[in-house]
N, C-alpha and C positions, 0 to 999 in steps of 0.2 A: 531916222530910226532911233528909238529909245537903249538904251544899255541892257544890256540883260539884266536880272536882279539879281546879286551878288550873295553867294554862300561864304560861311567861316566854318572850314571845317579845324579841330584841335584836338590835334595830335597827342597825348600825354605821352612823357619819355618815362617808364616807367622805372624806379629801380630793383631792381635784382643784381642775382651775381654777375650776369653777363654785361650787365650794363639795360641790353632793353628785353624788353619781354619773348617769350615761346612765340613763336609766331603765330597768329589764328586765323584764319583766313577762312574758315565758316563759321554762322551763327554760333553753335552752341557744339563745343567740343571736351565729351567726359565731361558733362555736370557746368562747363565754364562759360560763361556768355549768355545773352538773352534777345530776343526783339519783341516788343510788343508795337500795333498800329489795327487800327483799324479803317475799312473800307466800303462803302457799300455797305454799310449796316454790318459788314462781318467782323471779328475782332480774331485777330493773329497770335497768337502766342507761343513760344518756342525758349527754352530755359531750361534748366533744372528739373531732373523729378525729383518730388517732395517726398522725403519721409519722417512722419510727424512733424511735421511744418521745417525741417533741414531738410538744404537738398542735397542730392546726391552728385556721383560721378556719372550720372546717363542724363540723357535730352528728353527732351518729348515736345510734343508739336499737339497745340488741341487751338480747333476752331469754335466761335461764339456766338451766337446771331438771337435774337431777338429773348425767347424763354429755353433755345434749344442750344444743341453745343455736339460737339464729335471730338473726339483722343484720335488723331491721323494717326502720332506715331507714338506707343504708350511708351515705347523705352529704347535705348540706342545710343551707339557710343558718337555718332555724330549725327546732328539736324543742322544741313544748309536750307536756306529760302533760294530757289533760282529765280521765280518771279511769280508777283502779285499782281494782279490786275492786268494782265496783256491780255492779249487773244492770240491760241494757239492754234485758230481755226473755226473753232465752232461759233464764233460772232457773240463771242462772250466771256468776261472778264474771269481768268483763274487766278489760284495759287498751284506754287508746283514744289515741292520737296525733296531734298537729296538727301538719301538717307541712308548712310554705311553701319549694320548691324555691329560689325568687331572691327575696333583699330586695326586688326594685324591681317583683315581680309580686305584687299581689293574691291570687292563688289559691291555691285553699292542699287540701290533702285530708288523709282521716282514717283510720285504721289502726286494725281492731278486730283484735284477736286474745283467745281464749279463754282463761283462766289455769289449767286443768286441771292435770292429769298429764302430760302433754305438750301445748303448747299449740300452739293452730294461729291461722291468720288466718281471722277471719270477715268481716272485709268491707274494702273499701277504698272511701271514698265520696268523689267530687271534682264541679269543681264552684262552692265558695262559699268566701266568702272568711273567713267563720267556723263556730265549730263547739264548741256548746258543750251535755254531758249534764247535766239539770235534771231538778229533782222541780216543774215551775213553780207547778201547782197544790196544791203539799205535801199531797197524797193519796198517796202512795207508787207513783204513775206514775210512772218516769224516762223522761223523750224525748230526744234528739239534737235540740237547735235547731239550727239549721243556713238561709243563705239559698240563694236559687235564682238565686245573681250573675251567671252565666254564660250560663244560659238568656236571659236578657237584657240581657247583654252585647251593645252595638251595632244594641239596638233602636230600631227606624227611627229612627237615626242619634244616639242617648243612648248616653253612658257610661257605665261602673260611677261614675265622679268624682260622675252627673247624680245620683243617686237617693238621696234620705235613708231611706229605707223599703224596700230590695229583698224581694220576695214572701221571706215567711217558712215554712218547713217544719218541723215537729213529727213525729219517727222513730220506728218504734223495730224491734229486731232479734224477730223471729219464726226457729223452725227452717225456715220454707220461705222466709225473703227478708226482705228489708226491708219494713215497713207504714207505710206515709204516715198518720198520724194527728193529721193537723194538723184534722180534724172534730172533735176532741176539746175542742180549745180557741179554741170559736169567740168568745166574753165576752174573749179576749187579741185577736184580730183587730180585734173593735168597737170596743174603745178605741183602735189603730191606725186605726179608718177614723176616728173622731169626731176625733182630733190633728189628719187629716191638712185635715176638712175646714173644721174651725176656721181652717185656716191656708189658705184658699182665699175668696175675697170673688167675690164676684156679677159685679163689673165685670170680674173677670180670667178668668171661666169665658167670659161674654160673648165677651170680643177673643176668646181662642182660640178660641171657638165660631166667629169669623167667620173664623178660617185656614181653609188648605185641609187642616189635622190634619198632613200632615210634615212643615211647615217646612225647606222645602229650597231656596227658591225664592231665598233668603238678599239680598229686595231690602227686609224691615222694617228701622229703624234699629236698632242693637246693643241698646240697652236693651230696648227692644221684643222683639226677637229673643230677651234673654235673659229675660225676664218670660213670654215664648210658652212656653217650652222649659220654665221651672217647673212654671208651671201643668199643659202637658201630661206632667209624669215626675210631679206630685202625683194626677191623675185616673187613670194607669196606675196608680201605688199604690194609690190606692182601689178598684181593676176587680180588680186580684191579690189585696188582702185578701180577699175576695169570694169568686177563683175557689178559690185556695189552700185556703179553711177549707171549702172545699165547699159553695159556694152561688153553681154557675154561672149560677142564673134572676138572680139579685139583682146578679153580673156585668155582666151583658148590659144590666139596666134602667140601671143608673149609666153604663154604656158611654155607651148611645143618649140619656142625658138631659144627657151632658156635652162629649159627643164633638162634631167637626163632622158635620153630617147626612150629608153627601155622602160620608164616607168612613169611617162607621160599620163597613161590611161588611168594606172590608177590613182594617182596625184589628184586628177579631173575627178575621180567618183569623190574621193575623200576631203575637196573641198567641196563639193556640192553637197556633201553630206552634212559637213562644218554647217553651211549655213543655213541647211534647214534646220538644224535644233536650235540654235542662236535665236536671236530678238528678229527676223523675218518670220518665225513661226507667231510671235505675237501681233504681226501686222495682217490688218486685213486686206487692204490694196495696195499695189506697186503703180505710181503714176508714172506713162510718159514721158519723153523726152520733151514733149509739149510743153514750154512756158506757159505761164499765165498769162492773162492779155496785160497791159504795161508794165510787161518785167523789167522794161530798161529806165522806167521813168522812177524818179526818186522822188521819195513822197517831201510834202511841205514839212519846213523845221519851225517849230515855235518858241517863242520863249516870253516871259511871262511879265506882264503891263500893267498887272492890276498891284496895287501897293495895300495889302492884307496879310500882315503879319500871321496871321492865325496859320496859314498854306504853309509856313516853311517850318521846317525840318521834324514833319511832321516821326511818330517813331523813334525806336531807342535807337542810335547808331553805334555803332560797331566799332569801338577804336582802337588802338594799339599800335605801337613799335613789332612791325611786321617785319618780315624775310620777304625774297622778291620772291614774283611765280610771275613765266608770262599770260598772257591770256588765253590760253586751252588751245586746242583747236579748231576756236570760231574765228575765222578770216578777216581782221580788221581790216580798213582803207581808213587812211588820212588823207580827208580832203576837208573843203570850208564846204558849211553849208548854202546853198542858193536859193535866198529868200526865207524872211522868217515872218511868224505869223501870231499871232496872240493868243496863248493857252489859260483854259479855265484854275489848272491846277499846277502847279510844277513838282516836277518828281519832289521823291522824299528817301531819304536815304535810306539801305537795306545793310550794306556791309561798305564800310571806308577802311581803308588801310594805307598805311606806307613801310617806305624799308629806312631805318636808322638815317640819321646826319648823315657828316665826318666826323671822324672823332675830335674831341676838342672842342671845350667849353664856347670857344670865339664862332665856331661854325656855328656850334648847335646856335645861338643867339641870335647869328645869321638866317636861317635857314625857313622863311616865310617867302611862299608860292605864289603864284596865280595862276589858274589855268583856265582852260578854254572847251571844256567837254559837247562833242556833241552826243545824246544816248536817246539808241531807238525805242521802237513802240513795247518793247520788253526791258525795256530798262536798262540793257547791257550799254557800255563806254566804247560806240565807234570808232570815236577818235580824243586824242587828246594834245593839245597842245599849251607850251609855256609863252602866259604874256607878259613877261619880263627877259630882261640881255641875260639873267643865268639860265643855266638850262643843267639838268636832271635824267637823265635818261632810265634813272632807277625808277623815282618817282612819276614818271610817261607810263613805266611798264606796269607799274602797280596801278596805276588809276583805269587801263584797261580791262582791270579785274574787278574794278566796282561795281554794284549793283544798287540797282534805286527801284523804287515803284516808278513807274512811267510819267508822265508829263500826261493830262488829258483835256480834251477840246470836245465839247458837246458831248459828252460822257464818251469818248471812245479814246483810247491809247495813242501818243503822238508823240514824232519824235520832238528832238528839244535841246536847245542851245545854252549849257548852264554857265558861268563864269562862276569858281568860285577859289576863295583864296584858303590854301594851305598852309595853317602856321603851326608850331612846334612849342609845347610850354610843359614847364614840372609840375 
């Protein structure tokens, strides 16, 4: 078996007063940052809006294809890429766009459009305050993770600030609508209910069991009050786990075994109510519990044989002295892949980042990588490991956050095995 073909991706350390740069971690944030690439005949553009030829403090996102062209997003305080070229369902290649109107609002929505011969919008989904397409299962399913933040926005009296866990939804694009397939991955829900109940102790279900469930009455003392208010956004977590993966019986029993008695009933109408205005009113079917037929088989990994300079690093990439973020959450697995296979194209970078050295000139000089990426049919970083005795656990956590155009094989998206070495320069 031949070596993978090796990336250099390079870091610049930038200076400012802190030493390295604002951290960015999407495309183009207030006017800063750009990608251009094209694919399929389409050309991507996302940068700056222009006034009189200066740009400004907002983004915008405009697609290009042959004599025709479309402005997705004419203006916006941030444009991420989530991905190019996958398949989100419909057995053909999109782009999909994150798109948060105001810095100081949460919310944020997502822009499909098709990357054909002339491409059009398939869907706009709003709503949650992220949004991210995964293989989570690396079975060659791609879903749209995505939460349901709005739906429960200002539930009986909690904020988006309240909730560490907001109801999680798993998408994906059908030719008749969006399909809730969040019944697919219900073993990703469990380990959410099991975190959430570990972090929940007997005596504090008790107190709230003795509230009257809304805490409104606001005559506990503060601590109290704000010990009420975890507890009860931690048992809504676990009742949404529940309803979300499609298992409203098992809902209701956690409801009724955790809830105050007296105010079970209406608890039940007013989440039920939560999430019909939520992003389930934008779905058009709820799938079964039914897997798909080889849910358990892991698709082939490839990585790429042909020696054609022209394939790599194709597009602007995205660099910078970043801050860490872990990877959302989409459910990684760290394993090795089994068996790899020869790809026509290999990914091409969307957004690279890292977090700082150590400090001190001696490190930073130090401080050149190698890693071991495998990333699915959507481009997202499954796994990542260091092929060198240092090891980096900042730098793991940030390369899980990367984004590429996908690796493809007979014109279809595939996963893919990259090896590429991380260096550091002024």
């Amino acid at each position: 078996m031949r070596p993978t073909k090796e990336w250099t991706l390079l870091l610049v350390w930038m200076a400012s007063a802190g030493g390295w740069a604002q951290s960015r971690q999407v495309v183009c944030d207030r006017g800063s940052g750009h990608f251009d690439s094209t694919l399929a005949g389409v050309t991507v553009h996302v940068g700056s809006v222009k006034s009189r030829g200066f740009g400004t403090r907002a983004c915008e996102a405009v697609l290009r294809w042959g004599t025709g062209g479309a402005v997705v997003v004419p203006t916006a305080e941030q444009v991420d890429i989530d991905v190019i070229g996958a398949d989100l369902g419909m057995g053909e290649p999109v782009i999909a766009f994150v798109v948060r109107p105001a810095q100081d609002n949460w919310r944020q929505y997502y822009e499909v459009w098709s990357m054909g011969r002339k491409p059009r919008k398939l869907l706009t989904l709003t709503g949650a305050d992220m949004y991210r397409a995964a293989d989570a299962e690396f079975n060659g399913q791609v879903a749209i993770w995505t939460t349901d933040a709005s739906g429960v926005e200002d539930f009986d009296g909690l904020k988006h600030s309240d909730f560490t866990s907001p109801p999680m939804m798993a998408l994906r694009l059908e030719r008749g609508g969006l399909l809730d397939v969040s019944a697919w991955y219900r073993s990703k829900y469990d380990r959410q209910i099991a975190a959430l109940r570990h972090g929940l102790t007997a005596q504090e279900l008790e107190e709230f069991q003795s509230s009257d469930g809304r805490l409104i009455d606001g005559m506990a003392p503060a601590e109290v009050e704000a010990r009420l208010r975890r507890t009860k956004t931690m048992v809504l977590e676990i009742v949404w786990a529940y309803l979300y993966s499609g298992r409203p019986e098992r809902a209701w029993a956690q409801l009724e075994a955790a809830w105050p008695s007296g105010d079970v009933a209406r608890a039940k109408a007013a989440i039920l109510e939560a999430r019909s205005r939520g992003i389930e009113a934008q779905v058009e079917k709820v799938a079964s519990a039914t897997q798909p037929s080889k849910w358990n088989e892991e698709p082939p990994v490839y990585e790429f044989l042909k020696a054609d300079p022209t394939q790599q690093n194709g597009g602007q990439m995205v660099y910078g002295a970043l801050g860490v973020s872990g990877p959302g959450p989409v459910f990684v697995r760290d394993q090795e892949p089994t068996g790899l296979y020869a790809a026509d194209k290999e990914p091409k970078a969307i957004s690279l980042w890292r977090p700082p050295p150590p400090v001190g000139e001696q490190a930073f000089q130090q401080a050149e990588d190698t890693l071991l990426l495998t990333i699915d049919q959507a481009g997202k970083v499954q796994s990542a490991k260091m092929m060198a005795p240092r090891s980096d656990a900042e730098l793991l956590r940030a390369a899980l956050d990367w984004k590429f155009i996908p690796a493809y094989s007979d014109g279809k998206p595939v996963a893919y095995r990259l090896k590429m070495d991380v260096q550091l320069i002024r």
